[in-house]
MARFINU-946653 format. One record per atom (N, C-alpha, C): residue in one letter; z, x, y. Coordinates in pm, whole numbers, plus 50000, padded with zeros to 5 digits. Example, Ala and Ser with C-alpha at 12.3 -4.5 7.8 and 13.67 -1.06 7.14 Angstrom:
2
a507805131949431 a507805123049550 a507805132049670 s507085128549775 s507145136749894 s507875129050003 
end
This chain:
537
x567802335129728 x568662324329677 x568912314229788 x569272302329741 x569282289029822 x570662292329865 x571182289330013 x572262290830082 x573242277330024 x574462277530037 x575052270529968 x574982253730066 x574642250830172 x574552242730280 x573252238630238 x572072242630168 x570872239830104 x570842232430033 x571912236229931 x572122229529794 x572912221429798 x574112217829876 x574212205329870 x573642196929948 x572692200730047 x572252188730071 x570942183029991 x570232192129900 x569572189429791 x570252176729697 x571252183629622 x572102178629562 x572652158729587 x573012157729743 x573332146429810 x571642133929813 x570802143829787 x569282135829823 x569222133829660 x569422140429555 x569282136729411 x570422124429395 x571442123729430 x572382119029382 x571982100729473 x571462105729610 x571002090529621 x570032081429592 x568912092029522 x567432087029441 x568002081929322 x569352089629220 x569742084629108 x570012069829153 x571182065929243 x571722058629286 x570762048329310 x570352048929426 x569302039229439 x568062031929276 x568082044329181 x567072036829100 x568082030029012 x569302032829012 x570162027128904 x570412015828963 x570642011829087 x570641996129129 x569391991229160 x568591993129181 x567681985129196 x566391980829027 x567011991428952 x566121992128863 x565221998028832 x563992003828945 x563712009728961 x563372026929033 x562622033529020 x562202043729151 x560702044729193 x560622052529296 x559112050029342 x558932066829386 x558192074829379 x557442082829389 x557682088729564 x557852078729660 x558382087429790 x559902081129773 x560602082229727 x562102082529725 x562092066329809 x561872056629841 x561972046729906 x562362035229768 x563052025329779 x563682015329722 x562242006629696 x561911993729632 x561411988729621 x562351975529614 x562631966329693 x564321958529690 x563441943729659 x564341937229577 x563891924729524 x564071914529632 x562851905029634 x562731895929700 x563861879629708 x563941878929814 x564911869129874 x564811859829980 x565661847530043 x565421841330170 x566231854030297 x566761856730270 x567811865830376 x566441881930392 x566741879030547 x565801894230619 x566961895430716 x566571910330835 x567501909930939 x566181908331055 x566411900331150 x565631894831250 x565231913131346 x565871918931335 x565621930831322 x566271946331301 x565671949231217 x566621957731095 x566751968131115 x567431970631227 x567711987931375 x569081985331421 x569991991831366 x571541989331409 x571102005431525 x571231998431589 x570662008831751 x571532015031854 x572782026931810 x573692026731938 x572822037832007 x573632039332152 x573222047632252 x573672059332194 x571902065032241 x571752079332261 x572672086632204 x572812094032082 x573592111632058 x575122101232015 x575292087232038 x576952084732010 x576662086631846 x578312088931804 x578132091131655 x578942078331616 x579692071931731 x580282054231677 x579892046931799 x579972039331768 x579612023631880 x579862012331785 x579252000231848 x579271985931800 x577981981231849 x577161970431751 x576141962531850 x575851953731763 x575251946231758 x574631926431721 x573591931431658 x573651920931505 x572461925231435 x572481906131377 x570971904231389 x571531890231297 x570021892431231 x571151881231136 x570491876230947 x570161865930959 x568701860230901 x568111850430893 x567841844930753 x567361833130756 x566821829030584 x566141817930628 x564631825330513 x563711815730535 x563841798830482 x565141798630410 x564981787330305 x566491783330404 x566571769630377 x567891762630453 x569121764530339 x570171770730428 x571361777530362 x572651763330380 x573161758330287 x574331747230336 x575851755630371 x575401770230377 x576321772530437 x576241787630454 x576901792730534 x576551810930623 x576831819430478 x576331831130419 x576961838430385 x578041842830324 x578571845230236 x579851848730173 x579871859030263 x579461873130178 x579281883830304 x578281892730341 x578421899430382 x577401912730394 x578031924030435 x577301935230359 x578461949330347 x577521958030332 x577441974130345 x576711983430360 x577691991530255 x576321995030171 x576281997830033 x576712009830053 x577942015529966 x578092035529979 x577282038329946 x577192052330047 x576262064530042 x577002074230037 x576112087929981 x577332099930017 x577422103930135 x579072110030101 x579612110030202 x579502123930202 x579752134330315 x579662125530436 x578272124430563 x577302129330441 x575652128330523 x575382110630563 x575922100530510 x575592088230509 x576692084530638 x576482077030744 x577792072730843 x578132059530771 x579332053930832 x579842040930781 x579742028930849 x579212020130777 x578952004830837 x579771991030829 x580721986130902 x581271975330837 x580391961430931 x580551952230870 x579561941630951 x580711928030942 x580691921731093 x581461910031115 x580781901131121 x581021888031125 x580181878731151 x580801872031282 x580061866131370 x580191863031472 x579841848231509 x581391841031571 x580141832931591 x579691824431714 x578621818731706 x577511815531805 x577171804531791 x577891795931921 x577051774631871 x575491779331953 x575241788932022 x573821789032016 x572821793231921 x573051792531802 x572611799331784 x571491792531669 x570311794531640 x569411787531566 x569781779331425 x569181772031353 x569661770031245 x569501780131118 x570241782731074 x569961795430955 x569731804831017 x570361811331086 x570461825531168 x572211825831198 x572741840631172 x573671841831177 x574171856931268 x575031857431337 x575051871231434 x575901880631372 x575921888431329 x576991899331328 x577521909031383 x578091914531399 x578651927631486 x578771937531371 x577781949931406 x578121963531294 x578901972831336 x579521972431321 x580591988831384 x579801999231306 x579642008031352 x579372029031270 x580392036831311 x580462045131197 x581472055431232 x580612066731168 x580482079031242 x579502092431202 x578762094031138 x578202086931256 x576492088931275 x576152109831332 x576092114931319 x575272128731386 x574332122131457 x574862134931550 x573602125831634 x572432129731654 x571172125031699 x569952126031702 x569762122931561 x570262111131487 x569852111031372 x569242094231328 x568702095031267 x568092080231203 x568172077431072 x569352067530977 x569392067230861 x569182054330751 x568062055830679 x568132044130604 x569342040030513 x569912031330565 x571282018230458 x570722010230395 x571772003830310 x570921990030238 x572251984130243 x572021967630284 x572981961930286 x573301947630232 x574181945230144 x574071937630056 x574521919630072 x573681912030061 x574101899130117 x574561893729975 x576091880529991 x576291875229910 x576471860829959 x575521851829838 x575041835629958 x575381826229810 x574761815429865 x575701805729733 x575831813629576 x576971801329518 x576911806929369 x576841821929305 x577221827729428 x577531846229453 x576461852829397 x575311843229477 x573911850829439 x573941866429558 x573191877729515 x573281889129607 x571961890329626 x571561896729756 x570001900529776 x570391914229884 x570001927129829 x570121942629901 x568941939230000 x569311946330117 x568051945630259 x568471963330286 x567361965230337 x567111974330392 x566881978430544 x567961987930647 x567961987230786 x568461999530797 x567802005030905 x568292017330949 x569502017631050 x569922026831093 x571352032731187 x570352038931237 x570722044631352 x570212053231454 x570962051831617 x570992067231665 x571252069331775 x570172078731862 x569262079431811 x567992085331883 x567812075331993 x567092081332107 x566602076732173 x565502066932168 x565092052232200 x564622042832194 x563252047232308 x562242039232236 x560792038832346 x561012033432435 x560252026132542 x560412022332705 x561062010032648 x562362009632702 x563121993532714 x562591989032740 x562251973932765 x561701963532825 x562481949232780 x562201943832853 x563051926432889 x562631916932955 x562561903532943 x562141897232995 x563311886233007 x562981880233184 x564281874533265 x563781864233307 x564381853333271 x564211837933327 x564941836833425 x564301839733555 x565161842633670 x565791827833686 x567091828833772 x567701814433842 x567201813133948 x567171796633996 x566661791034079 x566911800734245 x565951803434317 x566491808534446 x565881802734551 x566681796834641 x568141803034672 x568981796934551 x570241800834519 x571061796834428 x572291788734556 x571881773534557 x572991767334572 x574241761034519 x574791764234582 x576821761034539 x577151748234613 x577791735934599 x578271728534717 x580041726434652 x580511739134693 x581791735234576 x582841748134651 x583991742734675 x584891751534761 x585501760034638 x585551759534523 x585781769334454 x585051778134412 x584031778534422 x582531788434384 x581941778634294 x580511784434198 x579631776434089 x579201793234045 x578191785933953 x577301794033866 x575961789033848 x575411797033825 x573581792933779 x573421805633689 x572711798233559 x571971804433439 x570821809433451 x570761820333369 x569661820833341 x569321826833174 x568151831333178 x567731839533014 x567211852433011 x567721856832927 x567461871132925 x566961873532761 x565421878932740 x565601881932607 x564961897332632 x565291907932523 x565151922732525 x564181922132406 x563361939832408 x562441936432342 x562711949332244 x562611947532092 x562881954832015 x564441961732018 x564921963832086 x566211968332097 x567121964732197 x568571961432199 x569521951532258 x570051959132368 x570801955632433 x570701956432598 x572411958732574 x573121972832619 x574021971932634 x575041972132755 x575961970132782 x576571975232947 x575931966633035 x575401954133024 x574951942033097 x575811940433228 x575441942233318 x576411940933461 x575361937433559 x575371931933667 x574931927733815 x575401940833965 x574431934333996 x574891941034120 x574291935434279 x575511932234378 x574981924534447 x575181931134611 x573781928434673 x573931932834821 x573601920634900 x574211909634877 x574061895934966 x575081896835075 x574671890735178 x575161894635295 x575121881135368 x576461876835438 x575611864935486 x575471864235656 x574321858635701 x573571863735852 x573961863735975 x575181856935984 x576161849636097 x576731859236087 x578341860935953 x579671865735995 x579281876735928 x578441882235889 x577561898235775 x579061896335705 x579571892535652 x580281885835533 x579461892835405 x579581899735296 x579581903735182 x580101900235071 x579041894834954 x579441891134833 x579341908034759 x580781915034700 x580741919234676 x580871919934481 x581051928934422 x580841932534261 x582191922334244 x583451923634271 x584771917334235 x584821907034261 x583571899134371 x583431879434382 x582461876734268 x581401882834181 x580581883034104 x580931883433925 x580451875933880 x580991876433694 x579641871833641 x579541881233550 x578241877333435 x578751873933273 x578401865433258 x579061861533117 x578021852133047 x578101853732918 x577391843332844 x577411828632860 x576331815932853 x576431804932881 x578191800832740 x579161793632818 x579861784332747 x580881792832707 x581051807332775 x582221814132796 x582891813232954 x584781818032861 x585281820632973 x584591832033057 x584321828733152 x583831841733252 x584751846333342 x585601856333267 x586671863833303 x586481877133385 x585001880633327 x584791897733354 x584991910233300 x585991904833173 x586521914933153 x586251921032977 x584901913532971 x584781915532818 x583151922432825 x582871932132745 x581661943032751 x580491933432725 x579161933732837 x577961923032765 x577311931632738 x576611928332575 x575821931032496 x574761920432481 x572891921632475 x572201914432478 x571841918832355 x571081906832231 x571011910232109 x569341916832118 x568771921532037 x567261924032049 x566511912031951 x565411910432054 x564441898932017 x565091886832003 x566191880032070 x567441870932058 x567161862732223 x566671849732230 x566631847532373 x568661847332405 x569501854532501 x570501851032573 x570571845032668 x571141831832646 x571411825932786 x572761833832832 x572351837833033 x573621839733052 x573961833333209 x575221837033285 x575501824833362 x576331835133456 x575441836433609 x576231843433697 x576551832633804 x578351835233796 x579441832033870 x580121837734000 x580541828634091 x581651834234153 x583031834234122 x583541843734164 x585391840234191 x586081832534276 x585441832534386 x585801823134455 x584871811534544 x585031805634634 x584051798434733 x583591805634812 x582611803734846 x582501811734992 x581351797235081 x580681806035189 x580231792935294 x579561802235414 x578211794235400 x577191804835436 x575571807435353 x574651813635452 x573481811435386 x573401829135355 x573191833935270 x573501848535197 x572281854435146 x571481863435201 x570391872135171 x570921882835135 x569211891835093 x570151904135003 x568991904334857 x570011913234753 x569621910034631 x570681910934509 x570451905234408 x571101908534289 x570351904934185 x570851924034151 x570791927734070 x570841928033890 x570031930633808 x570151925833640 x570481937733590 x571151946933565 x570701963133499 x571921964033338 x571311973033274 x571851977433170 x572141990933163 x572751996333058 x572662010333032 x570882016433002 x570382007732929 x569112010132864 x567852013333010 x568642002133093 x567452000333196 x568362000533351 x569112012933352 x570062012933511 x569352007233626 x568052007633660 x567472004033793 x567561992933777 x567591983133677 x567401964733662 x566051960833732 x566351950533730 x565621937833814 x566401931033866 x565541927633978 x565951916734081 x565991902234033 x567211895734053 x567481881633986 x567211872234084 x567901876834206 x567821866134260 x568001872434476 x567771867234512 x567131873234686 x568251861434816 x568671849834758 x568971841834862 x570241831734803 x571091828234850 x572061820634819 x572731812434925 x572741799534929 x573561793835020 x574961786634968 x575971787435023 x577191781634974 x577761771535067 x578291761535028 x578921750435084 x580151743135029 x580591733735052 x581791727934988 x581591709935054 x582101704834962 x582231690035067 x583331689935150 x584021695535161 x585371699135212 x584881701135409 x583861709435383 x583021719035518 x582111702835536 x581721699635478 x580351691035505 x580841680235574 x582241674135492 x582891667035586 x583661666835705 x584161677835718 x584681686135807 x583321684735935 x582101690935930 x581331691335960 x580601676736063 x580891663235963 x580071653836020 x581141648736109 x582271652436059 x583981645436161 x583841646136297 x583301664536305 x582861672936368 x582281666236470 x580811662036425 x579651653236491 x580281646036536 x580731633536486 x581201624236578 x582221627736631 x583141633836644 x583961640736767 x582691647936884 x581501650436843 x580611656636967 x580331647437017 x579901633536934 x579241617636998 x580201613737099 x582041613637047 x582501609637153 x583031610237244 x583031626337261 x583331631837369 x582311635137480 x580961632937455 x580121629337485 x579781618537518 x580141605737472 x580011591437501 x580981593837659 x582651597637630 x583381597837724 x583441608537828 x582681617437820 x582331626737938 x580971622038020 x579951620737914 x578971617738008 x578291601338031 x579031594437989 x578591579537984 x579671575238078 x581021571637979 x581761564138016 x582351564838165 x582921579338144 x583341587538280 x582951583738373 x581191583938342 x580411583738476 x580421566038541 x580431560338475 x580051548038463 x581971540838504 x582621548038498 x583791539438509 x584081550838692 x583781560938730 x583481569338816 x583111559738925 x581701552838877 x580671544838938 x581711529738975 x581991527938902 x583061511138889 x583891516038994 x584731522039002 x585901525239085 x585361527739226 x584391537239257 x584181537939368 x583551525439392 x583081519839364 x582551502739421 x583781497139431 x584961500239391 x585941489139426 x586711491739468 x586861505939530 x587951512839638 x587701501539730 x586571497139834 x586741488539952 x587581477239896 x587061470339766 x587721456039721 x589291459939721 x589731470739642 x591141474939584 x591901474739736 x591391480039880 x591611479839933 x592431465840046 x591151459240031 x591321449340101 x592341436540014 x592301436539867 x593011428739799 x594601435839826 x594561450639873 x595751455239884 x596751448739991 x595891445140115 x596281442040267 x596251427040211 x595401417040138 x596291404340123 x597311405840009 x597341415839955 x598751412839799 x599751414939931 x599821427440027 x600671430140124 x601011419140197 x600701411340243 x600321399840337 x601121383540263 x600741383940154 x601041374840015 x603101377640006 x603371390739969 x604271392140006 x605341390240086 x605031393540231 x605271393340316 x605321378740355 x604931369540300 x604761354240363 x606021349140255 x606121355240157 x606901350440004 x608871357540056 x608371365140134 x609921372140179 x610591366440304 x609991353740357 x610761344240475 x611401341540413 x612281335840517 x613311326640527 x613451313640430 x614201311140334 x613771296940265 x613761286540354 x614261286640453 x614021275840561 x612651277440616 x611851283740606 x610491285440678 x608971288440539 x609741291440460 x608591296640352 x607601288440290 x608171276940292 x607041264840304 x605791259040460 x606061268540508 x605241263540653 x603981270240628 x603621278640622 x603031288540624 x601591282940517 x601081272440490 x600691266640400 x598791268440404 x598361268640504 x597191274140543 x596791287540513 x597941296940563 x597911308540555 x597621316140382 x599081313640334 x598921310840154 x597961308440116 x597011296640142 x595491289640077 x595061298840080 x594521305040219 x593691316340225 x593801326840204 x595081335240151 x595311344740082 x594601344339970 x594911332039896 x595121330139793 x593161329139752 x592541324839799 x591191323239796 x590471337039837 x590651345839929 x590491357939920 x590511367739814 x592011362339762 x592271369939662 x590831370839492 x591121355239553 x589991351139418 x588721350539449 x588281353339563 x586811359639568 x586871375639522 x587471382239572 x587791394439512 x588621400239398 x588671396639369 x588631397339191 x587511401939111 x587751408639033 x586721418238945 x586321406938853 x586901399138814 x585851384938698 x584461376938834 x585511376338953 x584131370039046 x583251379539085 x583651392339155 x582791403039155 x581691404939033 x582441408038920 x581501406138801 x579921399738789 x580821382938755 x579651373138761 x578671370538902 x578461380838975 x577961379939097 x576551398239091 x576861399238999 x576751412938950 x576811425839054 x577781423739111 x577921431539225 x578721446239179 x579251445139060 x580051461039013 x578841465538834 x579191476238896 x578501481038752 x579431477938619 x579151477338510 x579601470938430 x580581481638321 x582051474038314 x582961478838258 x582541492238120 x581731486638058 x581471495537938 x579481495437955 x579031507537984 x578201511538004 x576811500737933 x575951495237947 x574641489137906 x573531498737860 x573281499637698 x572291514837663 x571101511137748 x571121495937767 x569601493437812 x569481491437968 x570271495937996 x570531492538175 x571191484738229 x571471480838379 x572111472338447 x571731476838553 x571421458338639 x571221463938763 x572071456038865 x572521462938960 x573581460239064 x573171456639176 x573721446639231 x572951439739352 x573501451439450 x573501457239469 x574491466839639 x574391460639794 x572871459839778 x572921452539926 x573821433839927 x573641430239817 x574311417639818 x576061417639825 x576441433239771 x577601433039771 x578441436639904 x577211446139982 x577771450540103 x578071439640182 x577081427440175 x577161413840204 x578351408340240 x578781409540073 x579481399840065 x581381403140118 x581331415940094 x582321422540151 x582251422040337 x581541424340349 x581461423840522 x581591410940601 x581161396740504 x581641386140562 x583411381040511 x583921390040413 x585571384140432 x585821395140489 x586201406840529 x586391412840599 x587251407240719 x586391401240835 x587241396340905 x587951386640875 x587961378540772 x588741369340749 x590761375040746 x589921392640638 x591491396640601 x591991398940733 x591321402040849 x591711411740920 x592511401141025 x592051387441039 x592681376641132 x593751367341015 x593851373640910 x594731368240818 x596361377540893 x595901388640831 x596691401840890 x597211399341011 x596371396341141 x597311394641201 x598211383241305 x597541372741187 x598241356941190 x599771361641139 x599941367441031 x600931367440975 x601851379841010 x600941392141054 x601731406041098 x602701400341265 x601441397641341 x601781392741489 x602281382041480 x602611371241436 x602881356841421 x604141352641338 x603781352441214 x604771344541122 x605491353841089 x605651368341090 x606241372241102 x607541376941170 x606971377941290 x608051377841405 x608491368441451 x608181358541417 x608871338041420 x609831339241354 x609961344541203 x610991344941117 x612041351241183 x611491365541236 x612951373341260 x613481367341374 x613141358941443 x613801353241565 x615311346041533 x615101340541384 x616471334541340 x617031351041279 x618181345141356 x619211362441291 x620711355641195 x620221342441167 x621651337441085 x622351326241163 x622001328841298 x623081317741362 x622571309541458 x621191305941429 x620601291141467 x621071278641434 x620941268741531 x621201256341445 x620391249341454 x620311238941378 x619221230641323 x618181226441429 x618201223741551 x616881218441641 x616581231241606 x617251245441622 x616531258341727 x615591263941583 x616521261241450 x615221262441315 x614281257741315 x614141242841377 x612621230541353 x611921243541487 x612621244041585 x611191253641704 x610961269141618 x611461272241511 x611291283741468 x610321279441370 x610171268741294 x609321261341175 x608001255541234 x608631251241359 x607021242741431 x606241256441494 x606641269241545 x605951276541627 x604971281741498 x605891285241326 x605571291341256 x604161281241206 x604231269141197 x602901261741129 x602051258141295 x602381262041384 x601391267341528 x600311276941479 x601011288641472 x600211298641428 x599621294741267 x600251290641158 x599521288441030 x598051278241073 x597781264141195 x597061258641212 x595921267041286 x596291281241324 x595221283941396 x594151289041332 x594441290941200 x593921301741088 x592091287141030 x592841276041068 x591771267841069 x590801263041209 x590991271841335 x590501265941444 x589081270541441 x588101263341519 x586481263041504 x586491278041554 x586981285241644 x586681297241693 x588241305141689 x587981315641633 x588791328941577 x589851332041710 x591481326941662 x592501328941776 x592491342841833 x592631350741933 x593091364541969 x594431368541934 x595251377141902 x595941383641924 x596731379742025 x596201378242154 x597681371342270 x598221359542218 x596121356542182 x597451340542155 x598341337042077 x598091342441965 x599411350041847 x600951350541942 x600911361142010 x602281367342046 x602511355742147 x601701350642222 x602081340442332 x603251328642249 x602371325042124 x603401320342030 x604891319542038 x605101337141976 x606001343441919 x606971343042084 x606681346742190 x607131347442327 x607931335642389 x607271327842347 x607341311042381 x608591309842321 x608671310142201 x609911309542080 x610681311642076 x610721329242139 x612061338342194 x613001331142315 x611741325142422 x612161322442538 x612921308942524 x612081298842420 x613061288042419 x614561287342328 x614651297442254 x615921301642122 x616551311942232 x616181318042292 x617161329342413 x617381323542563 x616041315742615 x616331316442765 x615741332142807 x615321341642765 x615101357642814 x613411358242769 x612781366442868 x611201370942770 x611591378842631 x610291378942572 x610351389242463 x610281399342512 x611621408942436 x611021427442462 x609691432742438 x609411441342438 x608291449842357 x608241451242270 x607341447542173 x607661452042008 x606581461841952 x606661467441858 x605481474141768 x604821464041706 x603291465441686 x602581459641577 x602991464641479 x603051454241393 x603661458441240 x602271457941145 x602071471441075 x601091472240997 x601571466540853 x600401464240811 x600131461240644 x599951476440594 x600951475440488 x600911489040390 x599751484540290 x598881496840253 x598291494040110 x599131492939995 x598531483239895 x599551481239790 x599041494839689 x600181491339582 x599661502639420 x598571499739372 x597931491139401 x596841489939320 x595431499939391 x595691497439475 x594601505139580 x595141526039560 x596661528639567 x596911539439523 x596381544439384 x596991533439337 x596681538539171 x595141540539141 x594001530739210 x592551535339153 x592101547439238 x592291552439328 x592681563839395 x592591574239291 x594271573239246 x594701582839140 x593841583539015 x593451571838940 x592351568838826 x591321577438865 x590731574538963 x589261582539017 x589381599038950 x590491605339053 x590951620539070 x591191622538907 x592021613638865 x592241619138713 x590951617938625 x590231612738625 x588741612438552 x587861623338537 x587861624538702 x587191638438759 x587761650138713 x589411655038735 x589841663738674 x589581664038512 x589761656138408 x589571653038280 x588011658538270 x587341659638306 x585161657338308 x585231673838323 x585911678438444 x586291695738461 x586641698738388 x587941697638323 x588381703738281 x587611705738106 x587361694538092 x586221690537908 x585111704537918 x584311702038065 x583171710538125 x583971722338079 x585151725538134 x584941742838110 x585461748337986 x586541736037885 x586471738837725 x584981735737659 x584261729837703 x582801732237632 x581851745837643 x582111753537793 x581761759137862 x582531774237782 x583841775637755 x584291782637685 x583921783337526 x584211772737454 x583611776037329 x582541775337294 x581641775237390 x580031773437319 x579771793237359 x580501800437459 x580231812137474 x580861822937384 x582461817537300 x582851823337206 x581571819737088 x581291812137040 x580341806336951 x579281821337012 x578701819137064 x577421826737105 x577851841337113 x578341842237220 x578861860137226 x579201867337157 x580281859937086 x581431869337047 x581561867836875 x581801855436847 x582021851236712 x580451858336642 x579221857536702 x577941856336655 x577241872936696 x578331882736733 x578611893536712 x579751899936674 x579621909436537 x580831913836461 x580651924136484 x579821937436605 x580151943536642 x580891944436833 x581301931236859 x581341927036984 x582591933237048 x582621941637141 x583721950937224 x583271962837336 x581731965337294 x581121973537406 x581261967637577 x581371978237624 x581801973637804 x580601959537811 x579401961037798 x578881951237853 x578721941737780 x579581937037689 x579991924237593 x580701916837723 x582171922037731 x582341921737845 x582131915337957 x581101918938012 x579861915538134 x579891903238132 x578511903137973 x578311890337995 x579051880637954 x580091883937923 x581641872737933 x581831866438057 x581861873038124 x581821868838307 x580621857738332 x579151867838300 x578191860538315 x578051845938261 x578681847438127 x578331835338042 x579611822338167 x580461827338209 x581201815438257 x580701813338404 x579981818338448 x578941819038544 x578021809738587 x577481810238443 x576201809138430 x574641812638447 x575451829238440 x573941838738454 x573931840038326 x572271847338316 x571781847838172 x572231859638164 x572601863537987 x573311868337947 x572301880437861 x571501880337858 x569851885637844 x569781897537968 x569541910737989 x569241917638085 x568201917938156 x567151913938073 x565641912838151 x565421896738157 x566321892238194 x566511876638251 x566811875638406 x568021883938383 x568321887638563 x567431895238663 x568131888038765 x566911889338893 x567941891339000 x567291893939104 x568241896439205 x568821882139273 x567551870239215 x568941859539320 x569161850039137 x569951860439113 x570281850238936 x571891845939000 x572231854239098 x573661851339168 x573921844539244 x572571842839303 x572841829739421 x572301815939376 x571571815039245 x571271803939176 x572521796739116 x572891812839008 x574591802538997 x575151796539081 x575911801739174 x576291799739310 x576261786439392 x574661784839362 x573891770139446 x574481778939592 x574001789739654 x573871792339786 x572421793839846 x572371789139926 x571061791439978 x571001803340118 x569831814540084 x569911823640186 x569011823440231 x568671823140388 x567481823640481 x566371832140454 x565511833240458 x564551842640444 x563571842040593 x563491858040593 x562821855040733 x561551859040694 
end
């Protein structure tokens, strides 16, 4: 006798041959439907979950050969008995990608057994509540070799965007749909080994939010566009790979091998950059040098204009009873002054030129040594017309002269101012013989002994002094912040495992300027830095 588990499932196979011939009209000889013809098919008719599940969800779409003015009323999966038949409800979905007259659905199942494969029929209702039954199986058996084909994205995949980007691509599966769609990425970038990891990465369909957080499903025989994102910016050129994989196909394919990221934010940052290198560069190694060059050519001038500004002075601080005598003397200050002057110096081309020439300049030197060596003595018998002379004429009045003994204090003073014009250069005695004469006729007594009274250098001669030293210090000090961050740059930053003792080392070395390379050094790599030179015998 037939076991009772026999017979009904006998029983359940009669009851769906009745079934089936009572809707369709007919029956056929292997128990199979013979279903009346229509525009509506399913693009492919395999509601396909994974392996042994007895529920899931997955994408099935409906097509029609004839143009529809509008989707579907519905579609529904016809009862079967229960409970050998699982249950089908179908959504419609929707998709602006999606062809004309093609429509997506989502089938939910609920107990399926598993390892099982079952023919449904499912019933479409389209204009004027016309119906057309289709025929599609359920199944959770295992599927033949997955396969897919990937419209890889452009590589490298560039970004120029401080918030991250995306690049598309296509993915279509072949005979059966692609579930558990995820990436996987080992990009690395080569400088800071910086890692794009799974949580900076999002795969999502073209013209969705790409949140992350919603399950991708690829439809079968359906091209998907889809669109991998970052979370954030990043910055940097990024090797490596990433990854395409599914449940169907865990090992994936390789999408993509190279990525560079940028921002305009960096780029501008970047060129600011540059020209901060142009001009600290213009002013370390141009200007510096070149205004370095100016100054020391005009220490002698700064000098000597110092001893007549001193001199100039000193003629301007007499007596108002005498400060007009002195009238020769003044001229020729005053003409000294204006040969030496940086506009006459200039046009004589005797100084190198204020703001550097890209195309050169050339400096007379021997003309300048010239020209300096013939006033020279002029300052120097100026100096001491007025140090030895008109000077000490003045102090002879102490307040309580009277008027003849001022005119011999005024006439001795334009004595000495006339000598400054005589065919041959007065001495020094004859200066004080002057000054002696003066004492003797305003006292009746010789002159005491006096000190020569020197000319002080003026500020101007201090101050380019000081200019020089401060330039030089400024050029050092630039030298050893360049000198420092070009070795953080190199050493340290451009190693992220950097702390071993002989990191270290060549920390020393690098401010040195030994090579920082071991099979670079030599035994005189120390006296090269150095600039010492050692005898050799």
């Amino acid at each position: 006798m037939m076991n009772q588990k026999t017979l009904s499932l006998t029983a359940a196979a009669l009851l769906l041959l009745v079934f089936c011939a009572s809707l369709f009209g007919q029956g056929t000889a292997s128990g199979n439907a013979s279903l009346p013809a229509g525009p509506f098919s399913f693009a492919e008719p395999t509601v396909r979950l994974p392996a042994g599940a007895p529920d899931g969800t997955t994408d099935i779409i409906l097509r029609s050969s004839t143009q529809q003015t509008a989707p579907p009323t519905t579609l529904k999966d016809l009862d079967l008995p229960r409970p050998l038949a699982a249950t089908v409800t179908f959504e419609r979905m929707e998709d602006s990608n999606a062809p004309p007259n093609t429509w997506r659905y989502r089938a939910t199942v609920y107990g399926l057994p598993p390892a099982t494969s079952q023919q449904h029929y499912a019933l479409v209702t389209y204009a004027d509540n016309k119906t057309q039954p289709l025929l599609y199986t359920v199944t959770n058996q295992p599927a033949g070799n997955f396969s897919w084909s990937v419209s890889k994205p452009p590589d490298p995949w560039v970004v120029s965007n401080a918030d991250g980007g995306c690049t598309a691509f296509t993915v279509t599966t072949k005979d059966a749909p692609a579930t558990d769609v995820k990436v996987f990425s080992t990009l690395v970038e080569q400088t800071t080994k910086e890692a794009i990891t799974l949580d900076a990465l999002r795969l999502c369909p073209v013209g969705s939010q790409c949140d992350g957080t919603q399950p991708l499903t690829i439809a079968a025989n359906v091209p998907t566009s889809l669109q991998l994102c970052t979370t954030k910016g990043f910055h940097g050129k990024y090797d490596g790979t990433v990854v395409l994989a599914s449940r169907q196909k865990p090992d994936g394919d390789t999408i993509l091998q190279h990525a560079q990221f940028s921002s305009g934010t960096a780029k501008l940052i970047g060129f600011l950059l540059i020209l901060l290198g142009v001009a600290l560069a213009f002013v370390a190694k141009v200007w510096a040098r070149a205004r370095l060059e100016r100054n020391q050519a005009l220490v002698p001038v700064a000098f000597m204009r110092s001893q007549l500004n001193a001199l100039k002075e000193a003629l301007a601080q007499l007596k108002p009873a005498y400060r007009n005598a002195p009238v020769s003397l003044n001229a020729g200050i005053k003409t000294l002054l204006d040969d030496l002057s940086e506009a006459k110096l200039d046009s004589q081309r005797f100084l190198p030129p204020r703001f550097p020439n890209p195309f050169g300049f050339t400096v007379d030197t021997a003309g300048f040594k010239t020209y300096l060596e013939t006033r020279n003595p002029k300052v120097q018998l100026l100096s001491m017309l007025v140090n030895e002379g008109v000077v000490p004429a003045d102090r002879e009045d102490h307040g309580g002269l009277t008027d003849p003994q001022k005119v011999l204090v005024e006439t001795a003073i334009k004595k000495i101012d006339a000598m400054l014009n005589n065919p041959t250069a007065p001495t020094a005695n004859e200066v004080r013989n002057v000054v002696e004469k003066l004492h003797s006729d305003l006292t009746g007594e010789p002159q005491p002994e006096r000190d020569f009274v020197r000319t002080t250098t003026g500020s101007s001669f201090e101050s380019l002094q000081v200019e020089i030293e401060t330039i030089s210090k400024a050029v050092w000090v630039l030298h050893g912040i360049l000198t420092a961050l070009s070795g953080l740059a190199v050493l340290i930053l451009n190693n992220p495992g950097y702390g071993v003792p002989l990191d270290y080392v060549f920390a020393i070395f690098w401010g040195f300027g030994l090579p920082t390379v071991i099979t670079q050094l030599v035994p005189s790599s120390a006296t090269t830095a150095l600039n010492i030179s050692i005898a050799r015998t």
